[in-house]
C-alpha positions in Angstrom: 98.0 -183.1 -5.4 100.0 -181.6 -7.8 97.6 -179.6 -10.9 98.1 -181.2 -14.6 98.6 -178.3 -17.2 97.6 -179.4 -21.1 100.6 -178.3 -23.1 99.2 -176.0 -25.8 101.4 -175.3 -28.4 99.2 -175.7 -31.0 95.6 -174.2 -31.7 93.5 -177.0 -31.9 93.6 -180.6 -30.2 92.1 -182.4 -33.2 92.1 -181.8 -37.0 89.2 -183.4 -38.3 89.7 -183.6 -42.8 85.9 -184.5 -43.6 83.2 -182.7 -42.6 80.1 -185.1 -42.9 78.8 -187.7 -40.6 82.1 -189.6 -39.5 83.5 -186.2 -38.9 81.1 -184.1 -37.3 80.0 -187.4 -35.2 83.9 -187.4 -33.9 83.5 -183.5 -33.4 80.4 -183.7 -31.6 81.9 -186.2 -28.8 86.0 -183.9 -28.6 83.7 -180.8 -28.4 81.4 -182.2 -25.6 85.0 -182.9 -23.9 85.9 -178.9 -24.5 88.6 -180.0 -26.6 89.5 -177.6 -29.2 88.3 -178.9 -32.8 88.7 -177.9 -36.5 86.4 -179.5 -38.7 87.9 -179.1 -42.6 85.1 -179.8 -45.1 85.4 -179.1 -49.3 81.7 -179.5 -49.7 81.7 -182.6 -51.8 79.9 -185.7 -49.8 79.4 -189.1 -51.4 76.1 -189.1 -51.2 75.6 -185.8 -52.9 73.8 -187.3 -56.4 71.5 -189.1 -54.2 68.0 -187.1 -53.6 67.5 -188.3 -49.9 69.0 -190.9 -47.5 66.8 -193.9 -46.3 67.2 -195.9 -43.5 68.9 -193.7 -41.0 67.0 -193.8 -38.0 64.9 -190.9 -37.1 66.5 -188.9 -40.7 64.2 -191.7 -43.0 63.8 -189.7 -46.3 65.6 -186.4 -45.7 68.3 -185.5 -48.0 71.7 -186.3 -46.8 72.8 -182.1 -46.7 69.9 -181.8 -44.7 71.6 -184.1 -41.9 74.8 -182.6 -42.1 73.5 -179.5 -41.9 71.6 -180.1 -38.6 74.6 -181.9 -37.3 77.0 -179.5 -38.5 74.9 -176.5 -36.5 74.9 -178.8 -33.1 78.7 -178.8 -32.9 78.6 -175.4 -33.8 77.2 -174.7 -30.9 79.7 -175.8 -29.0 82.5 -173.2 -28.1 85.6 -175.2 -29.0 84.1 -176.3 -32.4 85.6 -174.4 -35.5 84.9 -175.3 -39.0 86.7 -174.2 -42.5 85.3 -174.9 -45.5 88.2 -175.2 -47.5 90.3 -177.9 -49.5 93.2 -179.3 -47.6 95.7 -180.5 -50.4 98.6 -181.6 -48.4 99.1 -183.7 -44.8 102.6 -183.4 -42.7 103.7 -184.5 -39.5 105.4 -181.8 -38.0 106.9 -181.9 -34.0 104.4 -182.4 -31.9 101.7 -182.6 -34.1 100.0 -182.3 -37.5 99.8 -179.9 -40.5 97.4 -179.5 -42.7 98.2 -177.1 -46.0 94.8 -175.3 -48.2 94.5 -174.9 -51.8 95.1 -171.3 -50.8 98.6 -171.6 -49.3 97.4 -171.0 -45.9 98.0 -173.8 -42.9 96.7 -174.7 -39.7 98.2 -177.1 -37.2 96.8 -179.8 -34.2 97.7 -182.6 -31.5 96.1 -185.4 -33.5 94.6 -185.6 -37.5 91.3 -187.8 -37.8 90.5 -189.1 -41.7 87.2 -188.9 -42.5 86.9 -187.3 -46.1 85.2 -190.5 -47.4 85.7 -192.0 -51.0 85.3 -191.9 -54.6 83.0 -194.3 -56.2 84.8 -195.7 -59.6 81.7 -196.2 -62.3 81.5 -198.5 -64.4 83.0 -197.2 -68.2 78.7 -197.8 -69.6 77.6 -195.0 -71.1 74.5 -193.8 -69.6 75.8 -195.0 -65.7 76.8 -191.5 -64.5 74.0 -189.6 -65.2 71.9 -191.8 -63.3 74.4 -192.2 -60.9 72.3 -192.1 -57.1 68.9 -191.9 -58.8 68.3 -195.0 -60.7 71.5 -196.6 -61.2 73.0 -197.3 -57.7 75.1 -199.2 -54.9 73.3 -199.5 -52.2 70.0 -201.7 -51.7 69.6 -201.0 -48.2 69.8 -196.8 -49.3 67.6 -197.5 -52.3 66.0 -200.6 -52.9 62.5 -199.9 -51.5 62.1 -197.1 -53.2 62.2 -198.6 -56.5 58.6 -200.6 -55.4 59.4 -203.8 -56.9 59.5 -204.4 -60.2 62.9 -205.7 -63.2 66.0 -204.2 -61.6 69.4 -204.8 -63.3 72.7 -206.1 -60.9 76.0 -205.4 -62.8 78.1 -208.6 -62.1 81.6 -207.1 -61.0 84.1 -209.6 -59.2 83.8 -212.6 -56.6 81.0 -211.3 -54.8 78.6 -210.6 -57.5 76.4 -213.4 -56.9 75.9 -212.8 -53.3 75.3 -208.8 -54.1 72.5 -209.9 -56.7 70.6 -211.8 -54.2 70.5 -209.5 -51.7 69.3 -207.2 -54.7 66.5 -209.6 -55.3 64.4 -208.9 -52.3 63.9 -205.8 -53.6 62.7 -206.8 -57.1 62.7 -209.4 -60.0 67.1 -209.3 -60.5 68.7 -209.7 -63.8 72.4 -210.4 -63.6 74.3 -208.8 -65.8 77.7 -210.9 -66.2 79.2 -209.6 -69.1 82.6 -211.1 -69.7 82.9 -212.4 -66.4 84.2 -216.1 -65.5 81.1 -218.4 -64.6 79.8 -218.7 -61.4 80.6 -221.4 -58.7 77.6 -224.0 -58.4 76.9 -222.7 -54.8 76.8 -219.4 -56.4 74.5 -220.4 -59.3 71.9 -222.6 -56.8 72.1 -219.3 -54.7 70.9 -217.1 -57.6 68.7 -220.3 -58.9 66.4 -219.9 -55.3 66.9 -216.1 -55.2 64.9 -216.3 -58.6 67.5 -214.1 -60.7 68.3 -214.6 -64.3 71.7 -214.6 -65.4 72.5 -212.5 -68.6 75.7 -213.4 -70.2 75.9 -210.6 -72.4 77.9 -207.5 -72.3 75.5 -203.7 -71.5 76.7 -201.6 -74.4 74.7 -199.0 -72.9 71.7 -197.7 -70.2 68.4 -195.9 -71.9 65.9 -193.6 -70.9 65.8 -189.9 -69.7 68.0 -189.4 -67.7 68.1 -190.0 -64.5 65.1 -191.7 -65.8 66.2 -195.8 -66.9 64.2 -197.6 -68.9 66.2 -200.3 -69.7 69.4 -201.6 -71.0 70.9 -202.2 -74.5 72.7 -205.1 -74.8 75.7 -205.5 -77.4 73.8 -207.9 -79.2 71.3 -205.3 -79.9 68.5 -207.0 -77.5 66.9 -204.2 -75.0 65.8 -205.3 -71.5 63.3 -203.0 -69.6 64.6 -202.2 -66.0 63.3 -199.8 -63.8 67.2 -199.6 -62.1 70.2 -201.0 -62.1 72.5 -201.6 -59.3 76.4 -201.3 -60.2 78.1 -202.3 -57.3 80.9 -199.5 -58.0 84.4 -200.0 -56.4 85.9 -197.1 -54.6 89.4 -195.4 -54.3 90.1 -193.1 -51.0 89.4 -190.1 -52.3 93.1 -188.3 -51.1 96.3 -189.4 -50.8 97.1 -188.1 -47.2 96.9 -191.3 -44.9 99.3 -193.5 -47.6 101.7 -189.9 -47.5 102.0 -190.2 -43.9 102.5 -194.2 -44.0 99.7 -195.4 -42.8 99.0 -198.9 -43.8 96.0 -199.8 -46.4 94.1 -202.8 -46.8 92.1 -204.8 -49.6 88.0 -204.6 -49.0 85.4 -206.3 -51.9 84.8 -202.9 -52.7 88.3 -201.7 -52.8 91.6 -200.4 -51.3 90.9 -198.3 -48.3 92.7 -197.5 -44.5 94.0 -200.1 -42.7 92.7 -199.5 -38.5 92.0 -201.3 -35.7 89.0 -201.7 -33.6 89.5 -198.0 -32.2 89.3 -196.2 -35.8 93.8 -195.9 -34.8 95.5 -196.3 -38.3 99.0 -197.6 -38.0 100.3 -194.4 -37.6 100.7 -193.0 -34.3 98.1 -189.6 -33.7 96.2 -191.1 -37.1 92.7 -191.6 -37.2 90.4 -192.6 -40.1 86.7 -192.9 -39.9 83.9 -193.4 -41.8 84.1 -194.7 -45.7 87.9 -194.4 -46.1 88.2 -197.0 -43.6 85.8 -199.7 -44.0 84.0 -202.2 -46.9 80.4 -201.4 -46.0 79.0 -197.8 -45.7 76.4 -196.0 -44.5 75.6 -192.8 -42.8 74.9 -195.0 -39.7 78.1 -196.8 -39.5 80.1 -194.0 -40.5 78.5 -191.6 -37.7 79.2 -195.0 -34.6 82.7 -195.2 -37.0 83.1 -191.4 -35.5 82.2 -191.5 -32.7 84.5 -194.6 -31.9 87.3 -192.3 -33.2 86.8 -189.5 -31.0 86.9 -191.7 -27.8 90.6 -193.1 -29.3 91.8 -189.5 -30.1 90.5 -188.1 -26.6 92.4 -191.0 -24.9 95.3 -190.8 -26.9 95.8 -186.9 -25.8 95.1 -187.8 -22.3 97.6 -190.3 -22.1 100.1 -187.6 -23.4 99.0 -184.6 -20.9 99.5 -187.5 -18.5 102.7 -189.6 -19.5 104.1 -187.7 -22.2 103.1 -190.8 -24.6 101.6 -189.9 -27.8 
């Protein structure tokens, strides 16, 4: 039976753009399969203005650099792992492959490109949000909510699904909505928030108070202060570079935002595209984005067996 010889023209089999858990989960499985790996990180996560991550099973409470940095030295350990810690600035499909260009000038080139750089959250324009951005004014209850211990926490009201994010926020707390100039709700949503217990507050937050990242309330534009011990703001997010819409790959509308369009494999609409993580989905968490990951991997691996095999990329 005749031997199958990889092709190696190129010095790595994957280029991974995102080097927290969707990436180094999708490392961890290629590098496990000896493929060769570069893992390109510019050492700005998401999470980074949050103190610790919660609810990340058997990682409850540590920060989240903590977790990437464990992860990050287990695929290390791995022979065929490399990492650069460097901004990539620029994305191109070249023959046979990928090409990723740095800030520096320099480039480096692979089989297949997996997405997994994440997002930027976009903050609401309130003085006072940013500073307490991760700490007391937030996104996520699941991340956060228990630490607060009960107690007034504030929902910002931002688009169709602002009822349904307040009561989730309300098993956390006592919820004040915070609708601002915002149409009125639906009467399913208003009998929702009516036996969630959360009070609706018409008007507009000229601005958050306290310390910061201490929050002690919120002034109102009609001069009224309401005490709150944190506020959640339900930010929207942008995908935080241009690379997957440069190479065509298709996006798609989430409640939360724009981010990449893929299938049930992590594939984007391009061919040899991957996106994990974040950038490619509405909900997020370091749990999802590390399965998110690790689903990619498994496509990519396939995808370069199937052309070491039948020449079918």
């Amino acid at each position: 039976m005749p031997t199958v010889t990889r092709p190696e023209p190129m010095p790595h089999d994957a280029l991974i753009i995102g080097g927290s858990y969707a990436g180094l989960s999708a490392a961890m499985q290629l590098v496990r399969a000896r493929r060769r790996v570069l893992v390109i990180d510019d050492g700005r996560p998401r999470n980074r203005f949050a103190a610790r991550a919660h609810g990340v099973l058997n990682n409850d409470g540590k920060p989240g650099a903590e977790i990437a940095a464990a992860a990050r030295a287990q695929v290390a350990a791995y022979p065929t792992a490399a990492f650069r810690m460097a901004e990539a600035v620029a994305v191109e499909r070249i023959d046979g492959g990928f090409q990723v260009v740095f800030a520096d000038g320099t480039r480096t080139t692979g089989r297949r490109l997996l997405l997994s750089h994440g997002v930027e959250d976009v903050l609401a324009d309130i003085p006072g949000v940013r500073e307490r951005w991760g700490r007391t004014a937030l996104h996520c209850p699941w991340c956060h909510g228990y630490e607060i211990g009960g107690g007034p926490i504030g929902v910002l009201g931002r688009g169709d699904h602002a009822a349904a994010y307040a009561a989730t926020v309300a098993e956390w707390g006592q919820v004040t909505l915070f609708m601002g100039m915002e149409t009125g709700l639906s009467p399913e949503d208003a009998r929702l928030l009516y036996r969630r217990g959360v009070t609706i507050e018409p008007t507009l937050i000229a601005r958050l108070e306290g310390e910061a990242p201490t929050l002690t309330g919120v002034r109102l534009t009609d001069s009224r202060f309401v005490a709150l011990k944190a506020i959640f703001v339900g930010a929207n997010v942008r995908v935080a570079s241009p690379f997957a819409e440069h190479l065509g790959c298709e996006m798609t509308d989430t409640p939360m935002g724009r981010v990449i369009k893929v299938d049930g494999m992590q594939q984007t609409t391009q061919p040899g595209v991957f996106a994990a993580g974040d950038l490619a989905r509405a909900a997020s968490n370091i749990t999802l984005a590390t399965a998110d990951g690790m689903t990619a991997a498994h496509a990519l691996f396939r995808s370069l067996v199937e052309e070491e095999t039948t020449g079918a990329v």
